[in-house]
N, C-alpha and C positions, 0 to 999 in steps of 0.2 A: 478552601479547595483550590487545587490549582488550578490557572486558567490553560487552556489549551490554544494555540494558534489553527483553525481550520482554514482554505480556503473556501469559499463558495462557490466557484468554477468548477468546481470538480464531483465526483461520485463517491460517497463511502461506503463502502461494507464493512460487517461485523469482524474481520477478522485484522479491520485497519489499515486494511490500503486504501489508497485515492486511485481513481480512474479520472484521467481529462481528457476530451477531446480535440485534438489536434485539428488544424485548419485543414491538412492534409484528409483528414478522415481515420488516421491510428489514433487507437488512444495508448497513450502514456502512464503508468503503473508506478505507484511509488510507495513509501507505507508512510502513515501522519504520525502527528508529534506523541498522542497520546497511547497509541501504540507502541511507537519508540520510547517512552518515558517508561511503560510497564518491561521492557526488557532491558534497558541501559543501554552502555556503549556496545555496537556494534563491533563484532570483533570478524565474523569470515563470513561471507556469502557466496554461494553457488544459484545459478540462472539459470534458462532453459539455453539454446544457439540459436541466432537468427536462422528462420527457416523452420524452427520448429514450432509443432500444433502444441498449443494449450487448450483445457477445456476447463470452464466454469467451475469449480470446487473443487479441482483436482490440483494433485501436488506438481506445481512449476519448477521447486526450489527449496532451497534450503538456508536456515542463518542460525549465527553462533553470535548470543551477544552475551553481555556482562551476567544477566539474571536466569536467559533459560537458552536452550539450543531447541530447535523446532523446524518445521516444513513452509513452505512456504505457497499457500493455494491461488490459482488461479482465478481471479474476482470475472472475470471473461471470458470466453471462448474466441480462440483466432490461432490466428497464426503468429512469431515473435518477426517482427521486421525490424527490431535494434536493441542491443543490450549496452546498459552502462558500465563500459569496462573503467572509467573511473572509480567505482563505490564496489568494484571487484579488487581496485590495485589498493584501496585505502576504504573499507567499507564504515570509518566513523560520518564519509562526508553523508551518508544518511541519517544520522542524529543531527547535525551539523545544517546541513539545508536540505531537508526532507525533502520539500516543496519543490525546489528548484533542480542545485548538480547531483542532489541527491537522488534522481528518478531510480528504478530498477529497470524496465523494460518499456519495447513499445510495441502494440500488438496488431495488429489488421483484425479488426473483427470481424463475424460473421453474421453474428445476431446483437449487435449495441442494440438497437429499439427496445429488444425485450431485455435483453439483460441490464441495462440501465436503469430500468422499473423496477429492478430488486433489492436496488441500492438506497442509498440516502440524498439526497442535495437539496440545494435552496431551501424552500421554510420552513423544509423539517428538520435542516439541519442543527441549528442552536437546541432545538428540545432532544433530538441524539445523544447531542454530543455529550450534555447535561447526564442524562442518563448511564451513556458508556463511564463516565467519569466515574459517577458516585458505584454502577458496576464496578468499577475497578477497584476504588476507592472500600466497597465493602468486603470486599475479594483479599483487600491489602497487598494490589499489586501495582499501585500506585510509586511512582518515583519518592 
């Protein structure tokens, strides 16, 4: 099985973005490796505009990669206070460093307390990630 790079800083949800929290108090939105592995290279991405509301499960966005074209949901509720027009002008740098230049947006939220409790982190993360995997992996939609 393949291994997957996670951070621990950050939040995951099912649908494979990270959520971090910034010192400022936005959090930072990006999708992980093993998300990215199940769709390949990224090829076009579309974002919300700073200034605009997102809500928790709803469609932010949109991406074109290698394996499938899809919507892209809002893991939080807020508002967008900065989009990465880097990984808009060259969207592989999201396979590339996911983690880091790779981010998609950053949000002001409104409810992190609660919505961060519907995510994943810290000690649950490794038995997740486990899981999503072999999901993946029985799905055959593994890289």
């Amino acid at each position: 099985m393949k291994q997957f790079n996670f951070k621990s800083d950050r939040y995951y949800n099912s649908n494979h973005l990270w959520s971090k929290q910034e010192d400022d108090g936005s959090i930072t939105i990006g999708m992980d490796e093993l998300g990215l592995d199940s769709l390949g290279e990224m090829a076009y991405l579309t974002l919300p505009t700073v200034g605009a509301p997102v809500e928790m499960g709803k469609v932010m966005g949109s991406m074109e990669a290698a394996k499938m074209t899809g919507e892209l949901f809002a893991p939080i509720t807020g508002i967008v206070v900065d989009k990465n027009d880097a990984v808009l002008q060259n969207p592989l740098l999201v396979n590339e460093d996911p983690y880091n230049n790779g981010w998609l947006i950053k949000i002001e939220p409104t409810n992190w307390a609660e919505e961060s409790g519907a995510m994943v982190s810290g000690d649950a993360l490794p038995e997740w990630m486990e899981s999503e995997s072999e999901r993946f992996e029985s799905q055959g939609i593994t890289g």
